[in-house]
Jmol script that loads the backbone (N, CA, C; Angstrom):
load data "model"
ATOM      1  N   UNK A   1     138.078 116.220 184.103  1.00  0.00           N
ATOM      2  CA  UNK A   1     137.939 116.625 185.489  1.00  0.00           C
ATOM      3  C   UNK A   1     137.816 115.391 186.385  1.00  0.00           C
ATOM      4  N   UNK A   2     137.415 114.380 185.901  1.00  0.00           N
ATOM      5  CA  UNK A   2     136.862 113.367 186.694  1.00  0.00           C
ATOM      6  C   UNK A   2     138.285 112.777 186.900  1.00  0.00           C
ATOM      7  N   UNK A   3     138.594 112.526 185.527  1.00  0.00           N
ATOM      8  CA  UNK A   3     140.222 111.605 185.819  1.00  0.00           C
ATOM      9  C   UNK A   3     141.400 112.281 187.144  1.00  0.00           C
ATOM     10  N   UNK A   4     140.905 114.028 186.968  1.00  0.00           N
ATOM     11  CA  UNK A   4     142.162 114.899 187.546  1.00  0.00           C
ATOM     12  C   UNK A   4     141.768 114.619 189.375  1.00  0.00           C
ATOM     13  N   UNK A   5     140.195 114.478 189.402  1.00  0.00           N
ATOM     14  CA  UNK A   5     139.996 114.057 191.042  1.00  0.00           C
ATOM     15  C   UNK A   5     140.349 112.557 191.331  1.00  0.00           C
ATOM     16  N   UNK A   6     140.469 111.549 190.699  1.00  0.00           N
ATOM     17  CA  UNK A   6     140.708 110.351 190.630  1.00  0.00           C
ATOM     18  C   UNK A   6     142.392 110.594 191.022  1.00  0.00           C
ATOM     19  N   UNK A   7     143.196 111.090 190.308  1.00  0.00           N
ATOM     20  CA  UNK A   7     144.302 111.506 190.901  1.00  0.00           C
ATOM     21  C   UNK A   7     144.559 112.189 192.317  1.00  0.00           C
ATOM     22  N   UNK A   8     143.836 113.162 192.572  1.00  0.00           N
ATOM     23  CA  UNK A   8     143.780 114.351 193.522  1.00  0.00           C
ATOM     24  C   UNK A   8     142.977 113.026 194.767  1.00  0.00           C
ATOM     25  N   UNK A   9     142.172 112.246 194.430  1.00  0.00           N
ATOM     26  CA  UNK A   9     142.187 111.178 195.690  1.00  0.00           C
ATOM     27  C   UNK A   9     143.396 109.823 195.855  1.00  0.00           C
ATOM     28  N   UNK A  10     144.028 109.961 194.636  1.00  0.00           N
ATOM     29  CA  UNK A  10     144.843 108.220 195.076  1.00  0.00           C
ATOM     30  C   UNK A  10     146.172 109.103 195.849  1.00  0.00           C
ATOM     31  N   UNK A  11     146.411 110.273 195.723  1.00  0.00           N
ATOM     32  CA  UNK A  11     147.554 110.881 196.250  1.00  0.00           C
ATOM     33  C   UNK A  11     147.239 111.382 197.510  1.00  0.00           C
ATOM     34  N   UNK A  12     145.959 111.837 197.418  1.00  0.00           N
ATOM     35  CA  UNK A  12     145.606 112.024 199.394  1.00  0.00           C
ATOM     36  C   UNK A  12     145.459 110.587 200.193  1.00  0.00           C
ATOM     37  N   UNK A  13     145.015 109.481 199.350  1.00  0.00           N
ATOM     38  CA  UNK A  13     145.199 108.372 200.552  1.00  0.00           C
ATOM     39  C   UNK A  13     146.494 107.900 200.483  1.00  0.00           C
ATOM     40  N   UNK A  14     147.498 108.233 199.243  1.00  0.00           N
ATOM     41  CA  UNK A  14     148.782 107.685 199.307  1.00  0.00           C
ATOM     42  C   UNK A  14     149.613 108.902 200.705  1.00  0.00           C
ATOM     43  N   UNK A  15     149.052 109.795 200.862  1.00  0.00           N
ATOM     44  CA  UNK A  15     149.718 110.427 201.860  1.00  0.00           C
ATOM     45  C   UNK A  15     148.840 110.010 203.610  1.00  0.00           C
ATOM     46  N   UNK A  16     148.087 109.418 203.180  1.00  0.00           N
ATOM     47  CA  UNK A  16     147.395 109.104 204.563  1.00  0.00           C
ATOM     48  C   UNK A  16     148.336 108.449 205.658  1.00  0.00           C
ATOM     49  N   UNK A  17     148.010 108.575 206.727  1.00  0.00           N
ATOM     50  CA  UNK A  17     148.707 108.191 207.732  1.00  0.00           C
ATOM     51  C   UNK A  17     148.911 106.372 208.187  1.00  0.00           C
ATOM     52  N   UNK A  18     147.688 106.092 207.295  1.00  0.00           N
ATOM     53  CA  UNK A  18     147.566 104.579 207.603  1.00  0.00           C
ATOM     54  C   UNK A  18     148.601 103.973 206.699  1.00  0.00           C
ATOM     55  N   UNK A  19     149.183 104.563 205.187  1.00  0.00           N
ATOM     56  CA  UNK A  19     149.841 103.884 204.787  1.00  0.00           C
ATOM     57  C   UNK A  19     151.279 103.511 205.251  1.00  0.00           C
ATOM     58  N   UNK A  20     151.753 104.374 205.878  1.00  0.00           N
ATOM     59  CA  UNK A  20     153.041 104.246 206.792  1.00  0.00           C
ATOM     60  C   UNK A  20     152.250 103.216 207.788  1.00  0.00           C
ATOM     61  N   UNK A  21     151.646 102.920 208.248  1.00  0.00           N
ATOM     62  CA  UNK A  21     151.613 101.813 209.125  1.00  0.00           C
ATOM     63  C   UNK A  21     151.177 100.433 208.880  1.00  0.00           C
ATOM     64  N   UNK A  22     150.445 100.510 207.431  1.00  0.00           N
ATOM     65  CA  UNK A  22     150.345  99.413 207.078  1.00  0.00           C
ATOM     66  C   UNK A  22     150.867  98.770 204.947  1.00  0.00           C
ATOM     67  N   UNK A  23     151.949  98.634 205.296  1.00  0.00           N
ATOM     68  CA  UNK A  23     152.697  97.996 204.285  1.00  0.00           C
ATOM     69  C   UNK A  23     151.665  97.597 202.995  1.00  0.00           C
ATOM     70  N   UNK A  24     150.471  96.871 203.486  1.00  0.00           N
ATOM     71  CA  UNK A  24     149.950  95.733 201.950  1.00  0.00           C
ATOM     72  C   UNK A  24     149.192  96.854 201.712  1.00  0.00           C
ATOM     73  N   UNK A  25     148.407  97.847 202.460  1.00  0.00           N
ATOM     74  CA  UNK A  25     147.357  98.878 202.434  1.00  0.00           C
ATOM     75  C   UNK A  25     148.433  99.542 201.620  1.00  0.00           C
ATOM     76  N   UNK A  26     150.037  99.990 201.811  1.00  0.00           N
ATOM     77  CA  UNK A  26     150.394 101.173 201.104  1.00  0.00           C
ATOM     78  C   UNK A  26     150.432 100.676 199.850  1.00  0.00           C
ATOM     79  N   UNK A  27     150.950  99.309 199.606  1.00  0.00           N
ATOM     80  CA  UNK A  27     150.929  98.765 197.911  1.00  0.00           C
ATOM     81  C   UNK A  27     150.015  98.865 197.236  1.00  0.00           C
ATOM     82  N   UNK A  28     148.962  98.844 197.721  1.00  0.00           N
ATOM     83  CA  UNK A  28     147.381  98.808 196.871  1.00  0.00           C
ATOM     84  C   UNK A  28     147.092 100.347 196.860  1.00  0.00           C
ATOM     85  N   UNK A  29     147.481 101.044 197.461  1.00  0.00           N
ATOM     86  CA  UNK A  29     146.839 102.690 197.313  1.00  0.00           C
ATOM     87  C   UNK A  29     148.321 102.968 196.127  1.00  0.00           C
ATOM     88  N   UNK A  30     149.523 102.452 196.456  1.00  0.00           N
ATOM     89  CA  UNK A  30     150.516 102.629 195.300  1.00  0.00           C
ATOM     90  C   UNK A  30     150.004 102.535 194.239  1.00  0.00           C
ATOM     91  N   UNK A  31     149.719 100.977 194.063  1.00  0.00           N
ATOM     92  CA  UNK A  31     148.753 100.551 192.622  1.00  0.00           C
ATOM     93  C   UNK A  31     147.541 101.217 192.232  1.00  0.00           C
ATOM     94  N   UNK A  32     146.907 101.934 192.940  1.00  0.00           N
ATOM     95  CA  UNK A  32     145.937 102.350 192.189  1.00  0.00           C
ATOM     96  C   UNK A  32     146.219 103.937 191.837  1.00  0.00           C
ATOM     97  N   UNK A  33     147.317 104.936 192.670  1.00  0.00           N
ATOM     98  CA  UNK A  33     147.491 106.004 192.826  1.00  0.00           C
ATOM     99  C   UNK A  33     148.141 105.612 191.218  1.00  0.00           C
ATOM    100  N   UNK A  34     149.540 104.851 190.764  1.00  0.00           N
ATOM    101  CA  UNK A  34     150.054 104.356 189.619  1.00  0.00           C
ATOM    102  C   UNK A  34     148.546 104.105 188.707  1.00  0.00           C
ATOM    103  N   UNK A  35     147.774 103.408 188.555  1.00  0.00           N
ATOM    104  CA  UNK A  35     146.363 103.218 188.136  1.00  0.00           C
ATOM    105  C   UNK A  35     146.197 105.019 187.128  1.00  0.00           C
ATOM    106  N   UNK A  36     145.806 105.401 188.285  1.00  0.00           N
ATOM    107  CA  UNK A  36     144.786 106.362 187.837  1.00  0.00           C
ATOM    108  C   UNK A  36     145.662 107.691 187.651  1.00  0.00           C
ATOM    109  N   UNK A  37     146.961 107.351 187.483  1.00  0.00           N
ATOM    110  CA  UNK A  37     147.828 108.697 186.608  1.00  0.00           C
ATOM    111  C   UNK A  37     148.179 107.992 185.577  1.00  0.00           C
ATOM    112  N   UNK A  38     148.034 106.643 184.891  1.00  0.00           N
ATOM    113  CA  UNK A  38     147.942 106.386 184.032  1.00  0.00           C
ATOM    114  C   UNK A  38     147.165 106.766 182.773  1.00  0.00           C
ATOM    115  N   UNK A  39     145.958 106.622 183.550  1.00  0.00           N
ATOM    116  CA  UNK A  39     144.198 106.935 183.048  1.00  0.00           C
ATOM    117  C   UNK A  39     144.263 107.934 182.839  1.00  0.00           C
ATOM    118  N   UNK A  40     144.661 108.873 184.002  1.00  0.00           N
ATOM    119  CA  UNK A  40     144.612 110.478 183.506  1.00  0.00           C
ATOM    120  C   UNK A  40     145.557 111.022 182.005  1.00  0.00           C
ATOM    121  N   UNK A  41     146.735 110.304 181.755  1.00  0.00           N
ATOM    122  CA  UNK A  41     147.341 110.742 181.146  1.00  0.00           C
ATOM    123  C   UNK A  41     147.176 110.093 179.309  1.00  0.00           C
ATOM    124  N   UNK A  42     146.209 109.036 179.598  1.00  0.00           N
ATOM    125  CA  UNK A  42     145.654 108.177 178.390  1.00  0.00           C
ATOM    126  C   UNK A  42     144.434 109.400 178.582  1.00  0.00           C
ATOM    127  N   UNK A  43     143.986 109.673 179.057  1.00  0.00           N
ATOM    128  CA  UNK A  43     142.467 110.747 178.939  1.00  0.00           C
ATOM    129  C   UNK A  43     143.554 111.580 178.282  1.00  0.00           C
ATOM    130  N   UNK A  44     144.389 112.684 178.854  1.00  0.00           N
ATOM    131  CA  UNK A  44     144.951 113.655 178.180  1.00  0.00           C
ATOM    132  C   UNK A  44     145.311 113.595 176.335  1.00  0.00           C
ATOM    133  N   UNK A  45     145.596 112.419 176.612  1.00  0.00           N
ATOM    134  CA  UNK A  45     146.479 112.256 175.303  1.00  0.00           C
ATOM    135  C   UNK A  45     144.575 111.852 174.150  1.00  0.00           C
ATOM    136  N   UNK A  46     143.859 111.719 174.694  1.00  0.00           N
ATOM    137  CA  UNK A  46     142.732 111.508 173.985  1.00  0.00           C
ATOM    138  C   UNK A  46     142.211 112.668 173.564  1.00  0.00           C
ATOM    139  N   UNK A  47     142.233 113.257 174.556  1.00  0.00           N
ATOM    140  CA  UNK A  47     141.418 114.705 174.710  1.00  0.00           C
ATOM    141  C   UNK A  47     142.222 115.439 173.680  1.00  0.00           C
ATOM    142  N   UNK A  48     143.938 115.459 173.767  1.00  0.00           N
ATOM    143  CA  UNK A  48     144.501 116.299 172.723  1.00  0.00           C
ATOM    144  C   UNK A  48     143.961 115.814 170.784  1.00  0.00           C
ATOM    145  N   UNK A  49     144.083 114.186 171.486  1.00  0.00           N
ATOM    146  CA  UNK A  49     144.097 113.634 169.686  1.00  0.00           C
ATOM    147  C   UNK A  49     142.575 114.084 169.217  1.00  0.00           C
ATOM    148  N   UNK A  50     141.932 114.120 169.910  1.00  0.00           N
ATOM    149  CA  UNK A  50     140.443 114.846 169.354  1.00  0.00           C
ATOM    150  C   UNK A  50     140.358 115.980 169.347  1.00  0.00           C
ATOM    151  N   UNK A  51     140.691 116.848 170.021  1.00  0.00           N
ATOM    152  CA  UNK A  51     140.777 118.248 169.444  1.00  0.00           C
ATOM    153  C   UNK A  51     142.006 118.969 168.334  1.00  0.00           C
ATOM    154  N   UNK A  52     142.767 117.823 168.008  1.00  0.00           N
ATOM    155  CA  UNK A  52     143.368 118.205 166.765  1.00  0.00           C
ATOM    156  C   UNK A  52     142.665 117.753 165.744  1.00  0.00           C
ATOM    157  N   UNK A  53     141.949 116.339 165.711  1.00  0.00           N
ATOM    158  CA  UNK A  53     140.603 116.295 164.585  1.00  0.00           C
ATOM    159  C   UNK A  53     139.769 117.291 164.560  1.00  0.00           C
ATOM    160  N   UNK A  54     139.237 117.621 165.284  1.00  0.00           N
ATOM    161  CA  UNK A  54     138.007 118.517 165.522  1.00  0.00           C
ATOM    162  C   UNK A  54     138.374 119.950 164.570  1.00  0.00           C
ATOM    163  N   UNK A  55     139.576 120.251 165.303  1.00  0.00           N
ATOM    164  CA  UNK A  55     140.472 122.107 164.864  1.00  0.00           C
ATOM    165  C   UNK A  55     140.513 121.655 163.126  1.00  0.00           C
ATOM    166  N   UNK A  56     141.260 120.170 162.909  1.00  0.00           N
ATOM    167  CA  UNK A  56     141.889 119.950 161.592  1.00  0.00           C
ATOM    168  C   UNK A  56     140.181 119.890 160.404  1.00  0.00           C
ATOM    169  N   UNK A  57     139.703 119.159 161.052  1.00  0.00           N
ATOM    170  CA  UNK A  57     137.635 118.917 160.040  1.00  0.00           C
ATOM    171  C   UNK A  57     137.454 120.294 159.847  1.00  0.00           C
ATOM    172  N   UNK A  58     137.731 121.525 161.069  1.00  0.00           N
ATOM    173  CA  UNK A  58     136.584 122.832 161.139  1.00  0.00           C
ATOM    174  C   UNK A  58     137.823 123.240 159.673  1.00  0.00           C
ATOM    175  N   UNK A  59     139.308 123.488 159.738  1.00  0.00           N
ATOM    176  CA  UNK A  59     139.903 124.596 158.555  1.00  0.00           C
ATOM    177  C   UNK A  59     139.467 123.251 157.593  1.00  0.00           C
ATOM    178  N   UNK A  60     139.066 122.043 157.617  1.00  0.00           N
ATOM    179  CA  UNK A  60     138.868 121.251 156.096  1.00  0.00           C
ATOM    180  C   UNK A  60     137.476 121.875 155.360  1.00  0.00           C
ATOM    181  N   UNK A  61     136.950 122.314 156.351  1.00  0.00           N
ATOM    182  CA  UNK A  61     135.047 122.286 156.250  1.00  0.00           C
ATOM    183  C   UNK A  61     135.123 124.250 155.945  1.00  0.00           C
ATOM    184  N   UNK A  62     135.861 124.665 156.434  1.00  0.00           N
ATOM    185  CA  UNK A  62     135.759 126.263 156.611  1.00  0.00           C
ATOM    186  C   UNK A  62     135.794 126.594 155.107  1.00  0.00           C
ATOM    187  N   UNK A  63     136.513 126.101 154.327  1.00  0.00           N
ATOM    188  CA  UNK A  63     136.848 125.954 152.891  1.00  0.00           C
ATOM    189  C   UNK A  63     135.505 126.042 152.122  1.00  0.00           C
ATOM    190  N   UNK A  64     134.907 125.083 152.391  1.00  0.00           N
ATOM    191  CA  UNK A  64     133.243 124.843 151.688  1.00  0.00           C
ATOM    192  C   UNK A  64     131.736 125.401 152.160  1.00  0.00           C
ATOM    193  N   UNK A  65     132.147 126.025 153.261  1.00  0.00           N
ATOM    194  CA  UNK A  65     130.727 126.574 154.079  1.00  0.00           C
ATOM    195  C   UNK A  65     130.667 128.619 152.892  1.00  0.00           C
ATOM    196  N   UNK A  66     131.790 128.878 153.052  1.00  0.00           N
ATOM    197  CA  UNK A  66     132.016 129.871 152.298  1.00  0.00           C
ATOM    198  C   UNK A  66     130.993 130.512 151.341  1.00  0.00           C
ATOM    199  N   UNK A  67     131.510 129.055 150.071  1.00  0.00           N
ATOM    200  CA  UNK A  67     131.182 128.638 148.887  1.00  0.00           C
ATOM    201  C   UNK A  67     129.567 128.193 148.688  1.00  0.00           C
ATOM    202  N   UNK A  68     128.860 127.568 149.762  1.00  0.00           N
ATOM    203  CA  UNK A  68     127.853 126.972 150.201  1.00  0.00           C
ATOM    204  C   UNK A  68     126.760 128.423 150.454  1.00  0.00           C
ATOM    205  N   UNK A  69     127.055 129.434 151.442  1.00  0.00           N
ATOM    206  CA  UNK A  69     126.513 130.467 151.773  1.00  0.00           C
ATOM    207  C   UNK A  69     126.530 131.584 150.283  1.00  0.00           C
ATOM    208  N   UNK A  70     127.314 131.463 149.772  1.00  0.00           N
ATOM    209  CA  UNK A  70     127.421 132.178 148.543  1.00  0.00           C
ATOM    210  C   UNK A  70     126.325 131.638 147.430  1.00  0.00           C
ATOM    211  N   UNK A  71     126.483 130.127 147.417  1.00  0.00           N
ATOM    212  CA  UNK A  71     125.272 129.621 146.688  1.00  0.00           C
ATOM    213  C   UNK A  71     124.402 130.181 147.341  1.00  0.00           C
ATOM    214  N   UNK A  72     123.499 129.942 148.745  1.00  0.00           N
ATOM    215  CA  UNK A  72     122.406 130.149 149.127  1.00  0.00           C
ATOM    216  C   UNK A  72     121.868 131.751 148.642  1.00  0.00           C
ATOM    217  N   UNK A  73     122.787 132.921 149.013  1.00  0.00           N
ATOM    218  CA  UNK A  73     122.607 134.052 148.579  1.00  0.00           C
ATOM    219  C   UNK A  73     122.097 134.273 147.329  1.00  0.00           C
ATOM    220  N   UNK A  74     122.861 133.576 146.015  1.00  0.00           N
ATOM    221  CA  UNK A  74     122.552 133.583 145.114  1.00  0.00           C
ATOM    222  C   UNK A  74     121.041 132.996 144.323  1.00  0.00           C
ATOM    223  N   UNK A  75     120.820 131.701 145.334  1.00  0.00           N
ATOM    224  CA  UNK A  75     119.730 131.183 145.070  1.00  0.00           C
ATOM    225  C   UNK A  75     118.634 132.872 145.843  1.00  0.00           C
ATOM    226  N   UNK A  76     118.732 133.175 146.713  1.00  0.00           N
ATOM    227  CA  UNK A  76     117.730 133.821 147.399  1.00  0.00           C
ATOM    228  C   UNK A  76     117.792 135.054 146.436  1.00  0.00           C
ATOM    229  N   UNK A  77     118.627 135.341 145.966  1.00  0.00           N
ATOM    230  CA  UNK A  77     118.463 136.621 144.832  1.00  0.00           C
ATOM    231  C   UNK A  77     117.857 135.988 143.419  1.00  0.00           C
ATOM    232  N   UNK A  78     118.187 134.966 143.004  1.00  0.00           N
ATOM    233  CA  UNK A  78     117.444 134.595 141.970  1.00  0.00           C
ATOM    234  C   UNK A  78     116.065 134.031 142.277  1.00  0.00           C
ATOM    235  N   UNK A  79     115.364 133.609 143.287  1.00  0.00           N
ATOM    236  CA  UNK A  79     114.347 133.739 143.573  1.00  0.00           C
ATOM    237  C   UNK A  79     113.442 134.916 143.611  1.00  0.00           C
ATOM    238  N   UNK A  80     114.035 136.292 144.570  1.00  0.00           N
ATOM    239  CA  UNK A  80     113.605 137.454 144.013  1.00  0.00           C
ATOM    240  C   UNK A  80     113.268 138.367 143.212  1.00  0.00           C
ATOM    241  N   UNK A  81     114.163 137.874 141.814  1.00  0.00           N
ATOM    242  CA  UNK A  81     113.778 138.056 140.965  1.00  0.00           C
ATOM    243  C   UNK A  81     112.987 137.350 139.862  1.00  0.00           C
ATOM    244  N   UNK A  82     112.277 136.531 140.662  1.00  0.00           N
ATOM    245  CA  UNK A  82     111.420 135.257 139.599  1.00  0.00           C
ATOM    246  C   UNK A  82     110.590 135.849 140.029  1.00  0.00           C
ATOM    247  N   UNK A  83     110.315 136.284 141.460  1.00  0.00           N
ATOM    248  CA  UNK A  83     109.083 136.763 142.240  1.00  0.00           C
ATOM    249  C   UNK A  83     108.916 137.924 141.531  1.00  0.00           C
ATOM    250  N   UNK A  84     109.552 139.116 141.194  1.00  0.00           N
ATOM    251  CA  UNK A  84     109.462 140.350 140.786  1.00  0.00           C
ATOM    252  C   UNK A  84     109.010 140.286 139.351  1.00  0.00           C
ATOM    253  N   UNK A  85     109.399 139.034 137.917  1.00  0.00           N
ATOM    254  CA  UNK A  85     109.332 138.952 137.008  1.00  0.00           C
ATOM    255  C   UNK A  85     108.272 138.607 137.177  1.00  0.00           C
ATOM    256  N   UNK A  86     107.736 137.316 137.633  1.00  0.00           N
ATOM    257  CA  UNK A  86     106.171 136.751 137.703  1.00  0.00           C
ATOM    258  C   UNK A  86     105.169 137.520 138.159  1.00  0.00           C
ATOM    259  N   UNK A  87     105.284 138.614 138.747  1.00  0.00           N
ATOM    260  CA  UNK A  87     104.473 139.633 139.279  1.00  0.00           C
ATOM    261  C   UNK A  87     104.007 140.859 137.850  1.00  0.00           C
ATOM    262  N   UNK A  88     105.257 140.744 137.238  1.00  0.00           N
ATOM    263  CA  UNK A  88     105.287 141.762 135.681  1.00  0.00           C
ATOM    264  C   UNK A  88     104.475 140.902 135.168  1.00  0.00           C
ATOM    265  N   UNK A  89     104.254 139.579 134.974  1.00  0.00           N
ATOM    266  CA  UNK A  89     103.994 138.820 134.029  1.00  0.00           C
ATOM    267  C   UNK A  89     102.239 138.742 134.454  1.00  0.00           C
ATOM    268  N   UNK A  90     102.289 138.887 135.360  1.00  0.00           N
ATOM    269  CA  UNK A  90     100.694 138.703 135.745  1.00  0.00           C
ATOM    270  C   UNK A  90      99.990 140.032 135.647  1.00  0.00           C
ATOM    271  N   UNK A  91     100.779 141.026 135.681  1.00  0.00           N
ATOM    272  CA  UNK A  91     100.501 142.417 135.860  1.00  0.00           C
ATOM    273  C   UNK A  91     100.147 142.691 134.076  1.00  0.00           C
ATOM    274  N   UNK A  92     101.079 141.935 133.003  1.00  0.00           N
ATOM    275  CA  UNK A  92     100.697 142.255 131.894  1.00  0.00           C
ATOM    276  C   UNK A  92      99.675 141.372 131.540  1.00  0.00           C
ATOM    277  N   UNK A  93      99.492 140.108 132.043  1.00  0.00           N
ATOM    278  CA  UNK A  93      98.271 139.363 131.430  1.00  0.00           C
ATOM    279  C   UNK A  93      97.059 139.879 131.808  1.00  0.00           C
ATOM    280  N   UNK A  94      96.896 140.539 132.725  1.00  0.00           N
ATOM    281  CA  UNK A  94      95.761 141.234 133.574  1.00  0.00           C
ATOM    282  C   UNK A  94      94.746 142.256 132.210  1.00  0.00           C
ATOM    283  N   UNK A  95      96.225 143.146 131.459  1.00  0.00           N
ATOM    284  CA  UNK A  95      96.037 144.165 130.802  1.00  0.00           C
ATOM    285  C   UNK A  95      95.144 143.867 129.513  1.00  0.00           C
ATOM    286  N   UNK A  96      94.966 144.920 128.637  1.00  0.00           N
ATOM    287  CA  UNK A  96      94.236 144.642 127.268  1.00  0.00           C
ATOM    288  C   UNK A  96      95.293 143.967 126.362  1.00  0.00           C
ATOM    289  N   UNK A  97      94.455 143.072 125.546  1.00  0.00           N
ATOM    290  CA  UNK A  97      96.299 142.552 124.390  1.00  0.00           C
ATOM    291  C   UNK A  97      95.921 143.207 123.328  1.00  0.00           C
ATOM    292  N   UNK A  98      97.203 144.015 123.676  1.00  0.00           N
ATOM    293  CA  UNK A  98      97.368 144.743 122.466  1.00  0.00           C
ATOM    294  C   UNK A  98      98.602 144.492 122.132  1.00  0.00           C
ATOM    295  N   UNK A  99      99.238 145.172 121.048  1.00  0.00           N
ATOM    296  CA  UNK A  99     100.529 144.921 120.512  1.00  0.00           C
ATOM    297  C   UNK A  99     101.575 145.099 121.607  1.00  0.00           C
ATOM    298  N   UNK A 100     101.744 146.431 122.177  1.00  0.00           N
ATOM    299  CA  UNK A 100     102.943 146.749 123.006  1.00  0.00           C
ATOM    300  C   UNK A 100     103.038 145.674 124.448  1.00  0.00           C
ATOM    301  N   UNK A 101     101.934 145.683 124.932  1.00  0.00           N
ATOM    302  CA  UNK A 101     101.686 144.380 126.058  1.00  0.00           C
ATOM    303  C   UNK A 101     101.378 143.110 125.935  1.00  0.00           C
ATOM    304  N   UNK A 102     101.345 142.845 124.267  1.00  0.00           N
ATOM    305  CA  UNK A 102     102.062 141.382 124.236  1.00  0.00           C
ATOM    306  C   UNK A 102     103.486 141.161 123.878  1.00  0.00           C
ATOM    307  N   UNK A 103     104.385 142.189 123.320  1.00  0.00           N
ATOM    308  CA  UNK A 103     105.394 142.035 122.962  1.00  0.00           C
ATOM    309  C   UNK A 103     106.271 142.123 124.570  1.00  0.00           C
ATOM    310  N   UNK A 104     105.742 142.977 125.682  1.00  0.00           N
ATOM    311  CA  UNK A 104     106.175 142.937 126.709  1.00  0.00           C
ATOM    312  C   UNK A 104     106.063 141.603 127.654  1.00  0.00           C
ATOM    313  N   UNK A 105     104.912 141.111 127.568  1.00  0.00           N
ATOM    314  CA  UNK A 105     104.755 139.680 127.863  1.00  0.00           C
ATOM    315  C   UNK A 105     105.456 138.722 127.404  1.00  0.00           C
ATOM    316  N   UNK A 106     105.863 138.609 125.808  1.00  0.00           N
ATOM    317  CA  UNK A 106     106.665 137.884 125.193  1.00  0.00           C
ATOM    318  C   UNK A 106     107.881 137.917 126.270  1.00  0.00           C
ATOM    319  N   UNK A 107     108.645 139.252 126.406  1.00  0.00           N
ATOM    320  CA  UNK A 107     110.103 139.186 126.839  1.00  0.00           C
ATOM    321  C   UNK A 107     109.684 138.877 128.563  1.00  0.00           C
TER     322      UNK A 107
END
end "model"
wireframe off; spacefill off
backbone 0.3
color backbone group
């Protein structure tokens, strides 16, 4: 935006009225109006080359976030069930030892 008003001003003073009357004034508003559609168009060409990195990293990365969330799930379900087993396990040590509730403790 900044570059596109930098343009949108070297072309309103290149149309100003003073430059028709003064020759060295119109060369220097030339040169800089030339200037800053340069700039703008080195910004453009920046702005594109980074958002084709950016688009090209997200489908490189989209690949592995997948795979990543699938682990996490898996970890959070095998946690749940450590929680649910360790809860049996305390629930049978609690009990009398006898045969059937140590063989259940065993497994």
């Amino acid at each position: 935006a900044m570059s596109k008003s930098a343009v949108k001003i070297s072309s309103d003073l290149l149309s100003n009225p003073l430059c028709e009357q003064e020759p060295s004034f119109l060369e220097m508003v030339t040169a800089f109006d030339t200037a800053m559609k340069r700039m703008d168009s080195f910004n453009q060409e920046k702005i594109s080359i980074i958002q084709a990195i950016i688009i090209s990293g997200n489908i490189l990365f989209s690949s592995v976030f997948p795979s990543l969330n699938m682990a996490v799930k898996r970890r959070e379900q095998t946690l749940q069930d450590y929680k649910r087993l360790q809860s049996k396990v305390e629930k049978y040590e609690e009990k009398e030892r006898t045969g059937p509730v140590l063989a259940k403790l065993h497994q």
